[in-house]
C-alpha positions as CSV (number, residue, x, y, z in Angstrom):
1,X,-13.0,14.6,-9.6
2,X,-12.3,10.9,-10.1
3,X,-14.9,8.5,-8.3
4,X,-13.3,6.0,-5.7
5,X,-13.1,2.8,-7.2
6,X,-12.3,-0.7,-5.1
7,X,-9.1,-1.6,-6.3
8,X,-8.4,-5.6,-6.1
9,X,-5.4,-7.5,-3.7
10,X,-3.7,-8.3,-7.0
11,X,-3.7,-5.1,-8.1
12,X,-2.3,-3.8,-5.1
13,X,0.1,-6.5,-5.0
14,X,1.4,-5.6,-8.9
15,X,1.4,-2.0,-7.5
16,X,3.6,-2.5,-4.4
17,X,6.2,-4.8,-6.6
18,X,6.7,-2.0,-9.2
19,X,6.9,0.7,-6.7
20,X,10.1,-1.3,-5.3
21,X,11.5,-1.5,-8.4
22,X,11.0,1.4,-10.4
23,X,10.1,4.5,-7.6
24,X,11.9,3.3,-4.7
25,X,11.5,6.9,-3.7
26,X,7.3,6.6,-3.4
27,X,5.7,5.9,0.2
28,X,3.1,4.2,0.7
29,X,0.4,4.3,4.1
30,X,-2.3,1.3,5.0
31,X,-5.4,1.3,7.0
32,X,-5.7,-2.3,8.1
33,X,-8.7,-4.0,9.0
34,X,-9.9,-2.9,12.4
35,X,-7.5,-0.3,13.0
36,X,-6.7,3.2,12.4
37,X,-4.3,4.5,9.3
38,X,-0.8,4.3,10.0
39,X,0.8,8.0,10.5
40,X,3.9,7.6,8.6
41,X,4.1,6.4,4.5
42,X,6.8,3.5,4.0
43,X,9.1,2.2,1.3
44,X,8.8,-1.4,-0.2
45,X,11.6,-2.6,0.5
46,X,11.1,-6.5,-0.2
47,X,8.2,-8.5,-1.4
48,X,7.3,-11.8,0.5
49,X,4.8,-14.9,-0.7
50,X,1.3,-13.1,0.5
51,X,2.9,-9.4,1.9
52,X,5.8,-7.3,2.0
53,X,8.5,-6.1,4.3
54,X,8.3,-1.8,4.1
55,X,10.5,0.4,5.8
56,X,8.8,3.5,8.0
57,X,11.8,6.2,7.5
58,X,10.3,8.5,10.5
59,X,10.9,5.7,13.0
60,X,13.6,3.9,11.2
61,X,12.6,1.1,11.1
62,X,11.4,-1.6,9.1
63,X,8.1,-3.5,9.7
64,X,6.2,-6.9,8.2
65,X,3.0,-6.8,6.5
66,X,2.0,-10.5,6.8
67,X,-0.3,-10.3,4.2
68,X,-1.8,-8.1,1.7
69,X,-6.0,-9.2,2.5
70,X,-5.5,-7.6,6.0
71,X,-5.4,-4.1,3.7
72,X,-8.7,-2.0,3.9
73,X,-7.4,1.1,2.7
74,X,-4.1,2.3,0.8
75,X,-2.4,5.6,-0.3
76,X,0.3,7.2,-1.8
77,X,2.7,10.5,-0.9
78,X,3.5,10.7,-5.0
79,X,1.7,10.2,-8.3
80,X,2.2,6.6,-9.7
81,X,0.4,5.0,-12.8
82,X,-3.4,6.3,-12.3
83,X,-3.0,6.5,-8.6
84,X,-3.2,9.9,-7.4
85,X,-1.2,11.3,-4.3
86,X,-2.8,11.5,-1.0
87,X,-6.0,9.6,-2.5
88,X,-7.1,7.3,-0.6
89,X,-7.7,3.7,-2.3
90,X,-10.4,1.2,-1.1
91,X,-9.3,-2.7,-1.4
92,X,-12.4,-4.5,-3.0
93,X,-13.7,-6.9,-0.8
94,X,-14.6,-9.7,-2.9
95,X,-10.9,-9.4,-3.7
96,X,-10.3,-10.2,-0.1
97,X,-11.3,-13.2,0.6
């Protein structure tokens, strides 16, 4: 089994930008700092200056992530690069701030 690693703001930034453009079709869940995770993966559905505007298909609806440092935690529902489904991916702090 693969060890957790912290996984930089950049990173995740890269990774949500190719996810909209080449795997649409991948959702994507956030535990946010000082909350719970959300229930439902979204889709990225547009890219903003510090976050990204994702879509939660359960509710229908679309949502605003401000900005990508309020991230603690991330996942995926599909495999993508070297990120597993279902894994759960730690934002490095020092990457937050």
């Amino acid at each position: 089994m693969m060890q957790h690693s912290s996984t930089p703001v950049l990173e995740l930034r890269r990774l949500l930008f190719e996810l909209k453009d080449l795997r649409p079709d991948i959702g994507v869940r956030f535990k946010f700092i000082g909350q719970m995770w959300q229930k439902n993966f979204s889709k990225v559905i547009k890219m903003t200056e510090t976050g990204a505007i994702l879509l939660d298909e359960k509710l229908e609806r679309p949502y605003l992530l401000p900005d990508l440092i309020i991230v603690m935690q991330f996942e995926l529902d599909s495999a993508f690069q070297q990120y597993e489904p279902y894994k759960q991916y730690t934002i490095s702090a020092s990457a937050q701030l």
